[in-house]
C-alpha positions, 0 to 999 in steps of 0.5 A, spaced: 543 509 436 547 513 431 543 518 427 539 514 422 539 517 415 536 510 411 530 513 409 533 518 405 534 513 400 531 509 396 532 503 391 530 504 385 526 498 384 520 499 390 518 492 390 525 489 392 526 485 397 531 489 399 531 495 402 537 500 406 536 501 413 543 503 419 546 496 422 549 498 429 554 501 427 551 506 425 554 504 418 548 504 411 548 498 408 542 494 403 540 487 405 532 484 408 529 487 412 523 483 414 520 475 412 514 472 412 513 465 412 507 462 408 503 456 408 500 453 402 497 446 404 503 442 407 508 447 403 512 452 407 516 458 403 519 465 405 519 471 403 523 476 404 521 484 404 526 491 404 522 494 409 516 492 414 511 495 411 512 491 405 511 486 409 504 488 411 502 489 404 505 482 402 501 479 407 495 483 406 496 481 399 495 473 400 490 470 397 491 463 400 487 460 406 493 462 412 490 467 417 496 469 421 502 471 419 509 473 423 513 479 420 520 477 422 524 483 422 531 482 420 535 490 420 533 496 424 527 500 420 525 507 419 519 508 415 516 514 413 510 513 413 505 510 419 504 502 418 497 501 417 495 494 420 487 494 417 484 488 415 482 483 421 482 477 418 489 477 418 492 476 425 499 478 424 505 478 429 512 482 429 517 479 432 522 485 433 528 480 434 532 485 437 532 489 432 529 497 432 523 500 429 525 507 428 519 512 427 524 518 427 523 519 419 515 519 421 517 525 424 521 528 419 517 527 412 510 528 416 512 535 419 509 537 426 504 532 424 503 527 431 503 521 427 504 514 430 509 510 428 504 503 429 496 505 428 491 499 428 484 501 425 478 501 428 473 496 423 466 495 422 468 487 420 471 484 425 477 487 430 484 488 426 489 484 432 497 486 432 502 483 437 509 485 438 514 480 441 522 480 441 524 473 440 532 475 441 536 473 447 538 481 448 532 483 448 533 490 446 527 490 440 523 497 441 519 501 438 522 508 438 523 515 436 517 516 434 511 522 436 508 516 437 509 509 438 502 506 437 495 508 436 490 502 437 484 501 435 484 493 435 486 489 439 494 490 440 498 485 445 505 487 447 508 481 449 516 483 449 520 488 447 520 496 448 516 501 447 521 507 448 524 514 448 518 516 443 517 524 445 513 530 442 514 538 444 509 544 443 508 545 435 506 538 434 499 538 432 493 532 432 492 528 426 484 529 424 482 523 424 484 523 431 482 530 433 475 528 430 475 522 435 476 527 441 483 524 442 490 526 443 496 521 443 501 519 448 507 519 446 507 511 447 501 508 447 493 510 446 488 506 446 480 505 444 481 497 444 484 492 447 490 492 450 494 486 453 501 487 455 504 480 457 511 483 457 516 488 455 517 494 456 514 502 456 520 507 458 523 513 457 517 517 454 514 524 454 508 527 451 508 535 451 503 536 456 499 529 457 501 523 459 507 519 456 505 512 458 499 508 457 493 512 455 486 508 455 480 512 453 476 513 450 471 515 444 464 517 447 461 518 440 462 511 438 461 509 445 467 506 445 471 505 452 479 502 451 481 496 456 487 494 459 489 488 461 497 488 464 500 482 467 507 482 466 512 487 464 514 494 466 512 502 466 516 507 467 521 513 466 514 516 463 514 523 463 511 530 460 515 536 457 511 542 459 512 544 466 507 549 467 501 544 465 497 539 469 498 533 467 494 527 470 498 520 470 505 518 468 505 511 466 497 510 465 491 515 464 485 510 464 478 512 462 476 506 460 477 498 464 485 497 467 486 490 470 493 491 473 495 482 475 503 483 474 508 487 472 511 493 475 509 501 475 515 504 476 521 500 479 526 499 484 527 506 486 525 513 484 530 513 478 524 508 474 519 512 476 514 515 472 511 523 472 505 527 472 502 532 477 496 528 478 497 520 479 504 518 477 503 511 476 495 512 474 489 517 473 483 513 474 476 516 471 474 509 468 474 503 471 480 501 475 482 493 478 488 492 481 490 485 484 497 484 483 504 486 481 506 492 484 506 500 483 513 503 487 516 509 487 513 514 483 513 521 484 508 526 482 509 534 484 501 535 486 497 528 489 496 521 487 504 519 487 502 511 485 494 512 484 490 518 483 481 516 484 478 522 481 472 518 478 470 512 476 471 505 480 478 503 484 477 496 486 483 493 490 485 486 492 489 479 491 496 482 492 497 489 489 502 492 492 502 500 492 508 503 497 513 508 496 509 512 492 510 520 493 509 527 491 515 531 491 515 539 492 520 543 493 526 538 494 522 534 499 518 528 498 511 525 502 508 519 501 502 519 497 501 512 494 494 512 492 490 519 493 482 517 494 479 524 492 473 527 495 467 523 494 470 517 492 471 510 495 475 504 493 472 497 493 472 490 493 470 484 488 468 478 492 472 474 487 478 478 487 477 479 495 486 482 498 490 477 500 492 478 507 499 476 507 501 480 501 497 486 499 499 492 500 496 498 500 498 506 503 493 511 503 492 518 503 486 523 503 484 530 503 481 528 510 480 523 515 474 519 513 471 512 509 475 511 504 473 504 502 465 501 503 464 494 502 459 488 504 464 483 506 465 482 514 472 479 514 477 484 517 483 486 512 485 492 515 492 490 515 492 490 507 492 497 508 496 503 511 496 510 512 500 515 508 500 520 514 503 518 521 496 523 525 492 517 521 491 510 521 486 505 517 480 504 521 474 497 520 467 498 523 461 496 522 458 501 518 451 504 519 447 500 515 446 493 517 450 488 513 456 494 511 462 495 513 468 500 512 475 502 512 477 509 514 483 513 516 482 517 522 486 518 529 485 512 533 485 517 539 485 525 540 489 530 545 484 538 545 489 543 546 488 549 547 480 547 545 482 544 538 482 537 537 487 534 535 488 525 531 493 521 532 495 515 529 497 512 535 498 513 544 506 514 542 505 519 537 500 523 542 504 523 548 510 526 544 505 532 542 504 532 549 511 532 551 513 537 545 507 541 548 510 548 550 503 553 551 499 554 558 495 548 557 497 544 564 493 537 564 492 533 558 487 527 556 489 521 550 482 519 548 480 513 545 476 514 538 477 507 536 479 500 537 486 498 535 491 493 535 498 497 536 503 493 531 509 496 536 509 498 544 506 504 545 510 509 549 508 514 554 513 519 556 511 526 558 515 528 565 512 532 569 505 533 565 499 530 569 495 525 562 490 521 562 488 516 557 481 515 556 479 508 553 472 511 552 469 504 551 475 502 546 479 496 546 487 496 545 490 489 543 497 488 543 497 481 540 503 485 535 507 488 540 513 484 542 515 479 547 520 484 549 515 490 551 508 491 555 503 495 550 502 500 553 510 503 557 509 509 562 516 512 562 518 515 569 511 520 568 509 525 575 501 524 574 498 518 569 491 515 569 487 510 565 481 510 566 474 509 562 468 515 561 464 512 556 458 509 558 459 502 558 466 502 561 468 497 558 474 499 555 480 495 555 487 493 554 488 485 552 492 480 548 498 482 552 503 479 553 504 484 558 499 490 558 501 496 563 509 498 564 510 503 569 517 505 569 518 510 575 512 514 575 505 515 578 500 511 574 493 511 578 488 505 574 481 509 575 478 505 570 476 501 564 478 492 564 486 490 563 483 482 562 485 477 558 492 477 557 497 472 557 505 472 559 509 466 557 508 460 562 515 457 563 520 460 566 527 462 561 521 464 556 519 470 560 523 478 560 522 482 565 516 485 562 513 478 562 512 477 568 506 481 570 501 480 565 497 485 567 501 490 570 508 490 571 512 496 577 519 497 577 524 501 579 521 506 584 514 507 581 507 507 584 501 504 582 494 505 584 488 501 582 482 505 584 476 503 580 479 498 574 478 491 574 485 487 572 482 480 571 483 474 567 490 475 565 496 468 566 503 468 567 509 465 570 509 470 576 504 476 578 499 475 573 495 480 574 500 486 578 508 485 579 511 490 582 519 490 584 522 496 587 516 499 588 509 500 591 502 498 589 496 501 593 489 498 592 483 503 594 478 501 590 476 496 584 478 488 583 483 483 582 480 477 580 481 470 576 488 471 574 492 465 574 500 465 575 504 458 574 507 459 580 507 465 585 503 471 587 496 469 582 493 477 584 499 480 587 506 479 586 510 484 590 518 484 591 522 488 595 515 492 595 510 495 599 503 493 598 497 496 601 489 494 600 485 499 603 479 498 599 477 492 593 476 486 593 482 480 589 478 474 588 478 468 585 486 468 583 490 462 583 498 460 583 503 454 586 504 460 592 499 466 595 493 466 590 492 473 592 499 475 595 505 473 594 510 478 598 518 477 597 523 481 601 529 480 597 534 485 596 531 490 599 524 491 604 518 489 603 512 490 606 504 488 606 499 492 610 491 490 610 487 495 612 480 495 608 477 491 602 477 484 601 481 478 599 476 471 597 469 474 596 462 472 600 462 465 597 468 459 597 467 459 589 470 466 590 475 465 593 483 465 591 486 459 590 494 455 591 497 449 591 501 451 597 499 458 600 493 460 598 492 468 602 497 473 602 504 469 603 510 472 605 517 470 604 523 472 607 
């Protein structure tokens, strides 16, 4: 908008319905204004007015039995004085139509005075009510260059139109009325009311050393507490002006309730995004309900880039997304989404319980630990993330009966050198291990949780002996791809599961393929690979399919000394496929696979088998329900010097359509 100069002209009759304001051309002319429409009975007649607040007092002037009224405004406007909406019995709306309300001149005949363009009072009689909405095709309506856009003590509904480019610096002073009440006010929107945005637009406004978006407060001497209801519309570009300042929330400063259910915090990229130090998109100290919409790449420069938790109450669920979030410092970005301070813990309402195809939240913490407590048993883990790779988001069940939490911690640790360090996931353990450049010579990745990877954990540390401890856990791969085994141990010297807990029941499941070891050694000392199911039919397997339960390829060998491989189906091998390779059975149990065709316990080709020890038992297939050997390409061997294959009982025994034994072939 060109430079505004209408409000230093007057016309010489102060009632007129005439008044100057500056068309888009940035050209003064004379013409309406605004116009209100009356209603007397069945009689409907317009009035038209120079200027919006001529407007307001027409309307506060009528005596008929109409109660609400629409201000249309016709031209831009530039008041010099704040409009003062004050009788509650009169529920107006303004219709921007495209048009600009202009709080420049406000600025300039109140000096350093922060007053608001727009300022609905607080009444002992009822609630003074405002809507703002833009009715234009355009939609560029707005509310701007202002100190301060709206001062709401009523009930204030934005419904369309911007509130925009409203800004004030250092030397600009608090009215009294406003100081007394213990406020400051944003350059956009301050509220002790109610506020309910249903559309539009707040943008592109700073305040000096506070938040320029939305504040909802508070008035503690009234025992007054803002509440913000946002379902539709967006935040951002709300920043603040002194750099050296600490300014908790960019888009809204919350002291009283905030129900988020739609719209947007931020945008689609870093370009919309809101400011501040401390939680760009909100700064929660009141009460915080975030179901719906979005809050996406906002940026602060300390904590908190979507969501700073000081204090209050923070209830998450329905569809809220919180992603993309961060915290810039010296030109690098990390992602800090919502920021859960020391001593706080999200919640869930029962009534507003997450959507678990949608929500969508990270999370980020001074230190691994509960973040959310809850009454409600369902597992919704995977509506949340964890902003730091060392951590994820952990569910149990909490110490006291009929509790359960959320935490973010490392689903296993590594000590080295005698710190124990958390990790994310087996992946991200074993490349710290491989990275690894001290004197420590063997290392262990212990289990510290039960987990569901959502890709293929990969284990690749050459020639540095590791184990991985399941120590009671559970590892469930039914997110990794059909085209991987959970857990792949690639071409590693010395690598060992085994379990040290004292149930021992640890176990790796739900795979399509459990174990891959690709060239290496790899010793099952203990724990349970069970419960895992390959692809039945032939053309819907990949080679990491076939074996169920443990898959040897490419020159490996594979020790079962003490594990249990059971109950695992496939097409062939389901519980041990072994190609190229060598599979050694000293001690524990192959039992109660089942394969679709050959090789129930074992299916080894071009390989060398040998059982000093165990026992395999209870398995089935078409061909050789405990072995199957086929010499293909290559040798293949099977040597029996010890164990047993088929149990005490005939129950146990292993079972086949054709051979049920050790069956060779070739």
């Amino acid at each position: 908008m060109a430079d505004d100069y209408s409000s230093c002209f007057r016309l010489a009759d102060d009632d007129s319905e005439y008044g100057v304001y500056s068309n888009n051309e940035g050209k003064l002319e004379i013409g309406h204004i605004a116009s209100v429409e009356y209603t007397d009975g069945s009689e409907t007649t317009t009035t038209y007015y120079g200027s919006v607040q001529s407007a307001i007092d027409g309307i506060y002037a009528d005596t008929g039995s109409q109660t609400s009224y629409t201000i249309n405004m016709l031209a831009n406007d530039t008041p010099r004085q704040t409009l003062n909406f004050s009788d509650p019995s009169k529920v107006i709306t303004l219709d921007l139509n495209g048009h600009t309300l202009s709080g420049r001149a406000i600025k300039h005949w109140g000096g350093s005075l922060c007053a608001p363009t727009v300022y609905l009072n607080y009444s002992t009689s009822g609630t003074v009510m405002l809507t703002v909405k833009d009715s234009s095709d355009n939609k560029t309506g707005q509310i701007s260059d202002g100190y301060s856009a709206i001062a709401n003590m009523g009930y204030f509904k934005l419904e369309g139109g911007n509130i925009c480019n409203n800004s004030y610096g250092e030397d600009v002073q608090m009215p009294k009325e406003v100081s007394q009440l213990g406020l400051t006010l944003s350059a956009s929107v301050t509220s002790v009311g109610r506020f309910d945005m249903t559309g539009g637009k707040i943008y592109n406004n700073s305040s000096y050393a506070i938040s320029g978006g939305v504040v909802n407060g508070k008035v503690a001497a009234m025992g007054i507490l803002g509440t913000f209801n946002m379902s539709a519309g967006d935040i951002s570009t709300n920043s603040y002006l002194d750099e050296s300042a600490t300014v908790n929330g960019g888009a809204v400063v919350n002291e009283g309730t905030f129900t988020l259910t739609g719209g947007t915090i931020g945008g689609k990229d870093a370009s919309f995004a809101n400011t501040a130090t401390n939680g760009a998109g909100i700064y929660n100290t009141g009460t915080a309900n975030l179901y719906g919409g979005q809050i996406i790449n906002n940026r602060a420069t300390t904590e908190g880039g979507g969501v700073y938790f000081a204090g209050g109450t923070v209830n998450v669920g329905k569809t809220i997304i919180v992603a993309n979030n961060a915290v810039v410092a010296q030109e690098s970005e990390t992602i800090d989404n919502v920021y859960v301070a020391d001593g706080q813990l999200l919640s869930f309402d029962s009534n507003n319980l997450p959507d678990a195809t949608t929500m969508n939240v990270g999370i980020t913490m001074p230190d691994a630990g509960d973040f959310l407590t809850t009454d409600v048993s369902t597992n919704y883990v995977k509506c949340f993330e964890s902003d730091n790779e060392d951590n994820t988001v952990l569910f149990y069940e909490g110490s006291v009966a009929g509790t359960y939490n959320y935490k973010l911690g490392g689903v296993c640790t590594v000590d080295f050198d005698g710190i124990e360090t958390g990790f994310a996931s087996i992946t991200a353990a074993s490349d710290a291990i491989a990275a690894y450049s001290g004197s420590q010579t063997s290392f262990v990745i212990k289990m510290q949780t039960s987990y569901q990877p959502k890709t293929a954990q990969k284990v690749q540390v050459g020639d540095k002996p590791v184990t991985i401890d399941l120590n009671g856990c559970e590892i469930d791969g039914t997110s990794v791809s059909i085209d991987y085994s959970t857990i792949n141990f690639v071409a590693c010297t010395s690598a060992t599961i085994t379990d040290t807990s004292a149930s021992a029941d640890g176990k790796i499941t739900n795979s399509l393929s459990a174990i891959y070891n690709y060239g290496g050694n790899l010793t099952l000392a203990g724990g349970y690979i069970s419960g895992n199911k390959g692809p039945q039919e032939e053309g819907t397997y990949t080679e990491y399919n076939y074996g169920a339960g443990v898959y040897t390829d490419n020159g490996g060998t594979t020790t079962l000394d003490g594990a249990t491989i059971s109950d695992n189906e496939g097409y062939k091998g389901a519980g041990v496929y072994t190609v190229d390779s060598t599979f050694i059975m000293k001690s524990g149990t192959i039992a109660d696979n089942s394969s679709r065709k050959q090789g129930g316990a074992v299916y080894s080709e071009d390989s060398t088998f040998t059982m000093t020890g165990g026992t395999i038992s209870g398995n089935t297939a078409v061909t050789g329900g405990a072995i199957y050997a086929l010499q293909n390409d290559g040798i293949s061997s099977v040597t029996i010097s010890g164990g047993t294959i088929g149990g005490a009982n005939a129950t146990d025994g292993n079972s086949a359509t054709d051979k049920s034994g050790a069956y060779g072939d070739g």
